[in-house]
C-alpha positions in Angstrom: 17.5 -13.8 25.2 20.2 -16.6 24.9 18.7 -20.3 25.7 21.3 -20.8 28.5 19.6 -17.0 30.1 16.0 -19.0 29.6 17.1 -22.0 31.3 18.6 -20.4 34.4 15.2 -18.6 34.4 13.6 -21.6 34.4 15.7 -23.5 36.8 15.4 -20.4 39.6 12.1 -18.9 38.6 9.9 -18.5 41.7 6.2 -18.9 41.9 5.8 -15.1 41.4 7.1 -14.3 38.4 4.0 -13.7 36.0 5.6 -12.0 33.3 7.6 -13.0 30.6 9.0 -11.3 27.1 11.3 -13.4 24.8 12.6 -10.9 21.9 14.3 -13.7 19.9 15.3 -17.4 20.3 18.2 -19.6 18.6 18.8 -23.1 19.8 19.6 -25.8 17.2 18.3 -28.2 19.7 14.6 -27.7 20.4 14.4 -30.8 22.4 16.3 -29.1 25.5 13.8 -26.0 26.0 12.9 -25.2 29.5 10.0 -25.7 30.9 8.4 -22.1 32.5 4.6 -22.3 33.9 2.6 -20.2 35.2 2.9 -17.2 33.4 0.1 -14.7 33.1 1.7 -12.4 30.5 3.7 -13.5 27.7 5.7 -11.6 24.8 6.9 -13.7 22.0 8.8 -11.2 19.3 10.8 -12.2 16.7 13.7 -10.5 16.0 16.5 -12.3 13.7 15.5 -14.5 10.5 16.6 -17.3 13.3 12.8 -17.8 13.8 12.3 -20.7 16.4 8.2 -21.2 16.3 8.7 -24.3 17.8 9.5 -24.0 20.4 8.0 -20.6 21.4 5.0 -22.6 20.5 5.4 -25.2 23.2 6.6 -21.9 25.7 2.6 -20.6 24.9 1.6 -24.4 25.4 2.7 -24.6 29.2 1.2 -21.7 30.2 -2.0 -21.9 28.2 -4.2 -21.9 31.4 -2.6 -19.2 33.4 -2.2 -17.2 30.5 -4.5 -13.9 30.0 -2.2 -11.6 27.6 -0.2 -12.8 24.9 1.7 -10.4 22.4 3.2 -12.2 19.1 5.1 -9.6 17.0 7.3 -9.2 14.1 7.9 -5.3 14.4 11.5 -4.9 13.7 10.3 -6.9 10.2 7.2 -4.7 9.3 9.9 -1.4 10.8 12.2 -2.5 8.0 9.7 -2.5 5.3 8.5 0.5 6.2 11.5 2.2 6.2 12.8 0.0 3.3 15.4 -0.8 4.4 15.4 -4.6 4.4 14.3 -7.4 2.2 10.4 -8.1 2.9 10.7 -10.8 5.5 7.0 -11.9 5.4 7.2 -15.4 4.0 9.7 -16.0 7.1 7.5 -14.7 9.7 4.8 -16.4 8.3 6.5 -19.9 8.8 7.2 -18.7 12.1 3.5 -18.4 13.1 2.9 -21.3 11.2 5.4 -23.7 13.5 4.3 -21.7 16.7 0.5 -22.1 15.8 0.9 -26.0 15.2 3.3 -27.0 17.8 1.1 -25.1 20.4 -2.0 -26.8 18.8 -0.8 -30.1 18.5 0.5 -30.2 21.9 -3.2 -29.0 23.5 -4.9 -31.1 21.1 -2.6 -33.9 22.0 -2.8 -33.8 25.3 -6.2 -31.7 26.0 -8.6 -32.1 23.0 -9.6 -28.9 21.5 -11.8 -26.8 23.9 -15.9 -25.8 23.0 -16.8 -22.2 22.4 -20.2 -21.3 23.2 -21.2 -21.1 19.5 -20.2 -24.8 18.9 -16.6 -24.0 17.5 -13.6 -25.5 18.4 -10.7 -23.5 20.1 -7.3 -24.0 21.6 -6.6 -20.9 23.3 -8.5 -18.4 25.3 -6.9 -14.9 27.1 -8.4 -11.8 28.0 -5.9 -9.5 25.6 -4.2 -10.2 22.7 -1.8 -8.3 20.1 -0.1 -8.7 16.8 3.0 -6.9 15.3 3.8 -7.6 12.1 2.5 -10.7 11.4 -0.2 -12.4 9.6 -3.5 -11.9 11.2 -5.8 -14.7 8.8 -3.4 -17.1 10.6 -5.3 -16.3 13.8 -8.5 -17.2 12.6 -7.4 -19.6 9.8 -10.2 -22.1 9.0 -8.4 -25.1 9.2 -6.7 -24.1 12.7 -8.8 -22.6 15.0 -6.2 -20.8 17.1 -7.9 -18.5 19.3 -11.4 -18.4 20.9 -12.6 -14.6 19.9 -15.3 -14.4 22.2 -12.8 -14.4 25.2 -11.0 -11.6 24.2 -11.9 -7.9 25.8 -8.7 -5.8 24.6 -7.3 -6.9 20.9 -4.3 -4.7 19.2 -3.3 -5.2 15.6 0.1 -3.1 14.6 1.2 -3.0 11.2 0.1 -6.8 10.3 -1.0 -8.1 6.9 -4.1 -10.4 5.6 -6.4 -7.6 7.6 -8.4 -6.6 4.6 -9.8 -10.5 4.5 -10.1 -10.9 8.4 -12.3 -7.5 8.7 -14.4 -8.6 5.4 -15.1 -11.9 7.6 -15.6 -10.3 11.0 -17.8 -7.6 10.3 -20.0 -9.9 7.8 -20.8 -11.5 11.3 -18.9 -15.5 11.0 -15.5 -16.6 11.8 -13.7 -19.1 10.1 -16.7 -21.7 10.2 -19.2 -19.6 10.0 -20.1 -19.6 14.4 -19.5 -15.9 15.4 -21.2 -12.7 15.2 -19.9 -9.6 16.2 -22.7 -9.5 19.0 -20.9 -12.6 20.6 -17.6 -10.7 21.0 -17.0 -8.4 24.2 -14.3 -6.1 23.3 -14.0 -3.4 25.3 -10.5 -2.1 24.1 -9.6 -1.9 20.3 -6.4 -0.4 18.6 -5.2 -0.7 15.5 -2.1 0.8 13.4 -2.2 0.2 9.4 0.1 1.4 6.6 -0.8 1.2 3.0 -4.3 1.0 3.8 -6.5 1.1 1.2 -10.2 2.4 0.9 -11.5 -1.2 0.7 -10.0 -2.0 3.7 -11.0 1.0 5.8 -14.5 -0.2 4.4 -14.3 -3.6 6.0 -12.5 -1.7 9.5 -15.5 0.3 9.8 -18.4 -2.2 9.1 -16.3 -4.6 11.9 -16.0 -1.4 14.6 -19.7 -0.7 13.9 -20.8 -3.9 14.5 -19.2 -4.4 17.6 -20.4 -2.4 20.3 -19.2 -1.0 24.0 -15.7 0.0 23.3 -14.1 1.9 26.4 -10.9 2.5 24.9 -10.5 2.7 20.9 -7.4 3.8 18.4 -7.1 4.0 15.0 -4.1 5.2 13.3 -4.5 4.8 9.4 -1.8 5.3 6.4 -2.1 6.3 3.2 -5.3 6.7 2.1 -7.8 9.5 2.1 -10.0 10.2 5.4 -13.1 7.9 5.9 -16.5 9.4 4.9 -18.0 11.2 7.6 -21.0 8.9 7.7 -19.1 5.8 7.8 -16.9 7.5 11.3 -20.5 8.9 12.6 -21.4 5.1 12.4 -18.5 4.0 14.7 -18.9 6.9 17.3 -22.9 5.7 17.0 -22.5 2.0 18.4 -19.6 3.2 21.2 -20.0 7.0 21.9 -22.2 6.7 25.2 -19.2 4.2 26.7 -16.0 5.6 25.0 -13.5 7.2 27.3 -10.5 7.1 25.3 -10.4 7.7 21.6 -7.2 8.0 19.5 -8.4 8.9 15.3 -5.7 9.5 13.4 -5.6 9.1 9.8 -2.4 10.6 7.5 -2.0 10.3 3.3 2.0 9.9 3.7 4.5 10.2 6.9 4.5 12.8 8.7 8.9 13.4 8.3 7.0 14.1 4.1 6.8 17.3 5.6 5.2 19.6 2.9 3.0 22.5 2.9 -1.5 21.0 2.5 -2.4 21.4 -0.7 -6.2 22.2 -1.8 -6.9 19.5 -4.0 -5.5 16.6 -1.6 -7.9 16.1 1.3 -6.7 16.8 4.3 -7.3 14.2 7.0 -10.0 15.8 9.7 -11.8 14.6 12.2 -15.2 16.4 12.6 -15.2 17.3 16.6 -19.0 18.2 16.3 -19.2 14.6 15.8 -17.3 13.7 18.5 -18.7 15.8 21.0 -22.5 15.0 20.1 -21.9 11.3 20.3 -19.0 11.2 22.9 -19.7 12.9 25.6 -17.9 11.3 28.4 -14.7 10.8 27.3 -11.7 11.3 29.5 -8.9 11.6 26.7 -8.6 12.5 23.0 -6.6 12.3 20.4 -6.9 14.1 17.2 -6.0 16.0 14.1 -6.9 19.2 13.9 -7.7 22.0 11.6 -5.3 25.1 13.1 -6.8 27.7 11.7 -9.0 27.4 14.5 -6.7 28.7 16.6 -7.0 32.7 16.8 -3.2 33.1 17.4 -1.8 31.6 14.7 -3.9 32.5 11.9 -5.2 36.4 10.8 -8.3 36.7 11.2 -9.5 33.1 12.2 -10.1 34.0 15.5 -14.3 34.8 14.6 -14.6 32.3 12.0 -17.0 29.3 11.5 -14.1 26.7 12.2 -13.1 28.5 15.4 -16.7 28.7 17.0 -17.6 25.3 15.9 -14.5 24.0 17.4 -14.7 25.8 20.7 -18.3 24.5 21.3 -17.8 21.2 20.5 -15.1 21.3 23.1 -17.1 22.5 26.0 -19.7 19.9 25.2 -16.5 17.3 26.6 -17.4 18.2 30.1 -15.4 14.9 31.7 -12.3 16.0 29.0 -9.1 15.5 31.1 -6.4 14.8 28.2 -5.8 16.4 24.6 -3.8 15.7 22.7 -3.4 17.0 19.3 -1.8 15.0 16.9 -0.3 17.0 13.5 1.6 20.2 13.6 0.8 23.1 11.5 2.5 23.7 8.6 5.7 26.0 8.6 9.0 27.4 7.1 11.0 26.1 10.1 13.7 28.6 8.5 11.8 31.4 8.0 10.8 31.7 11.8 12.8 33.6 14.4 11.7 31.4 17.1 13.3 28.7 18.1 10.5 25.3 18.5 10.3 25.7 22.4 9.0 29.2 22.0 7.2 27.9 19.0 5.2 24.9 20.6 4.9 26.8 24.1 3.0 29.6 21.7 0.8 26.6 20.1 -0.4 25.0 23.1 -1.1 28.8 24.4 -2.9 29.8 21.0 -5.3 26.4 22.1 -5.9 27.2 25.9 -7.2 30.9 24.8 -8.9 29.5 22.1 -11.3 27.0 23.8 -11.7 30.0 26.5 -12.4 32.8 24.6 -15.6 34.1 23.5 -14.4 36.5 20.4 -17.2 38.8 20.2 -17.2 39.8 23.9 -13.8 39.6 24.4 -14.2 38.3 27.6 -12.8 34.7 29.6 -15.1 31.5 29.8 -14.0 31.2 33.7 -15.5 27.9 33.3 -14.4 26.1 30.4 -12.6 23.2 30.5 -11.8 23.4 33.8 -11.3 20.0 33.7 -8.6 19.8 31.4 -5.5 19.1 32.7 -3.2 17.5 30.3 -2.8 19.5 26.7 0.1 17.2 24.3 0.9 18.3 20.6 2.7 15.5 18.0 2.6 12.4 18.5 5.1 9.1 19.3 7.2 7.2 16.4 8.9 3.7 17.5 12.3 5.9 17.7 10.8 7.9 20.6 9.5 4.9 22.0 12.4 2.5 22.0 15.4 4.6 20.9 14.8 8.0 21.9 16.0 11.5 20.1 19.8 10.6 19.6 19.0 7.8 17.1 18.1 10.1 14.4 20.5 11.5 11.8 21.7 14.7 12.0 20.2 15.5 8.4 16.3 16.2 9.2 17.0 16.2 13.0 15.7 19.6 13.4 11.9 18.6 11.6 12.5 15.4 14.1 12.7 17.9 17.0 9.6 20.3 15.8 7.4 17.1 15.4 7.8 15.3 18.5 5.7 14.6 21.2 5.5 17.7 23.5 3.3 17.3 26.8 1.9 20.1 28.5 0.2 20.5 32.1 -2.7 22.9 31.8 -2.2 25.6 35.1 -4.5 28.1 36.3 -4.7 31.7 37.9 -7.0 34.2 38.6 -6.5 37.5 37.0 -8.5 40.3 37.7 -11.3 38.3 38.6 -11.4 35.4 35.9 -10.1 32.3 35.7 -7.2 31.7 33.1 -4.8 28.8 31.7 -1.2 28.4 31.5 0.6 25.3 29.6 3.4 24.5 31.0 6.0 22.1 29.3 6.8 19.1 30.9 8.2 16.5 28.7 9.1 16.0 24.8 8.9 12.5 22.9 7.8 10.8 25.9 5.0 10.9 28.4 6.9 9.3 31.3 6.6 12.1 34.0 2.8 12.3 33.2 2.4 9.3 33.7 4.5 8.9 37.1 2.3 11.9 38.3 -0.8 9.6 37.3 -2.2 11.0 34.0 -4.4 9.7 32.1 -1.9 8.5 28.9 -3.7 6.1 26.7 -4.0 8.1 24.1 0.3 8.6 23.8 0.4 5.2 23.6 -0.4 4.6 20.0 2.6 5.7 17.5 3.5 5.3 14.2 6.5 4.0 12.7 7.9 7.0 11.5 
């Protein structure tokens, strides 16, 4: 957005507008910035090493009381890092919190004082939902700048930021910056997170923080490069918010999925346990997970009886309120050594699943009732290309693994046939969940997606 757009938006704004994203801001004269009030939801991103803090800082500043969702993010930064394909801009966006954070914090201290938490801290702003891309999160909670008042917060989303392995170590050991907060104080009810590099250490500290915490409703966790978390340390998580959890997004990968290369035996494979899930969890709405596909009779000989497959399919119909699935990794294939092409082969997949969770192998016969509730079925999963660029955007080298891996939704139909009930998937979308959700599905869990 050019300053001379901002001002006329300023100057003709009415009352109603409540909503507000600024991707970018370069003005060498600060001093002229528009005043905008008022606004409920605000989007402050940077996009250019032109970083303007300051006055984004007094933007957040004039609409500190109406404000109830702020976003801060860096994400075309932490895109190029991840892809490598940039110089690591993190000192920059540092200094660009930095100015934002003290111009914004001199101004309410200025002119306000700094507000009281309940705990005795200090504070300068409160909203209901807050998320950060890209940035430094110990700036947030920085002890010498009390930035934002935890406590208020019900829905907080952390994407690809650094300085988490500190913030989680101080959160979960139940103090903020000075020491006033415990996790019992705080009254999330939605928590997502997306982390690359992530080491054990930190998953440590994640998990002691999501323990500690209780009553999610919605939670996702997408984790790269490192091993799968102990099955204790998840059985701890689903423990403190299983009874209220109605979405839940688990996703944890060793390398990219476009590192596309057949699963080794002596490299864990990330896998969820869905006994787990289903014991703990047993009203969720919407899932998303990796599985194990072995589990699914179709695809592999003689799986169709096996421990895997039975465990699987119970745990399953202990989800009775289970409206959305969606499976997150692809099995493992010679895309050139198969004579079909990928929409006969995920059409077969989402099939292979549906017979699966209705099938009882040793009768050969049709659950009529299970999962009659489910009603969305979605293999893959997002990358910021699908979300922001779509298909044409990647190269024409690898654009064929691109095309196997993306996100392909499913409505789950039904019929009766000779006197049973039985499913049909049928495709509806691929790399996007758009027409689900016009139709009013549940898509929180396609929301979370990786960068690449």
């Amino acid at each position: 957005m050019t300053p001379s757009t901002l001002r006329y938006l300023a100057n003709t704004q009415v009352p109603g507008l409540k909503r507000l994203r600024i991707d970018g801001y370069e003005d060498d004269d600060i001093e002229l910035y528009p005043n905008i009030r008022g606004i409920e939801s605000l989007a402050l991103n940077v996009t250019s090493d032109d970083l303007y803090g300051l006055y984004l800082g007094s933007v957040l500043h004039e609409n500190s009381d109406s404000l109830q969702h702020l976003s801060l993010g860096a994400e075309i930064q932490a895109l190029r890092r991840y892809h490598k394909t940039d110089q690591d801009h993190s000192d920059s966006t540092r200094d660009w919190l930095g100015d934002l954070m003290k111009e914004f914090m001199d101004d309410e201290v200025d002119l306000y004082g700094a507000k009281q938490g309940s705990s005795g801290g200090q504070y300068c702003l409160a909203v209901n939902a807050f998320e950060l891309k890209g940035l430094d999160f110990n700036e947030i909670i920085n002890p010498h700048a009390v930035f934002l008042y935890l406590p208020s917060l019900t829905s907080l989303k952390l994407e690809s930021c650094v300085g988490l392995d500190q913030a989680f170590e101080i959160l979960a050991a139940g103090k903020n910056s000075e020491g006033r907060l415990s996790p019992s104080e705080l009254r999330l009810r939605s928590f997502h997170i997306r982390q690359e590099s992530s080491s054990q250490d930190f998953i440590a500290h994640l998990l002691d923080f999501l323990s500690a915490i209780t009553g999610l409703t919605h939670l996702s966790v997408l984790l790269e490069g490192s091993a799968p978390s102990p099955a204790q340390r998840f059985t701890s998580v689903l423990v403190a918010h299983g009874k209220s959890l109605r979405s839940l997004v688990w996703d944890e990968r060793l390398v990219r999925r476009t590192w596309y290369i057949p699963p080794r035996e002596d490299i864990p494979t990330p896998r969820i346990q869905l006994e787990t899930i289903a014991e703990h969890c047993p009203y969720l709405v919407e899932l998303g997970i990796l599985v194990d596909w072995r589990a699914f009779t179709t695809m592999y000989k003689g799986g169709g009886d096996s421990p895997t497959c039975q465990s699987t399919r119970f745990a399953f119909r202990k989800m009775k309120q289970l409206r959305t699935l969606n499976i997150r990794n692809m099995p493992y294939i010679n895309p050139k050594a198969t004579m079909l092409n990928y929409e006969e082969l995920h059409a077969s997949y989402a099939t292979s699943v549906l017979k699966t969770l209705q099938h009882y192998p040793h009768e050969n016969t049709i659950n009529p009732h299970a999962h009659s509730t489910l009603q969305t079925l979605a293999l893959g999963a997002l990358t910021y290309r699908d979300v922001y660029n779509g298909l044409g955007c990647y190269p024409s080298k690898g654009k064929d693994l691109y095309k196997f891996l993306r996100l392909q939704v499913f409505k789950v139909g039904r019929y009766r046939l000779d006197g049973q009930e039985r499913t049909l998937a049928m495709h509806i979308e691929s790399g996007t969940y758009e027409k689900t959700q016009a139709a009013g599905g549940d898509v929180n869990i396609f929301k979370p997606y990786w960068l690449g």
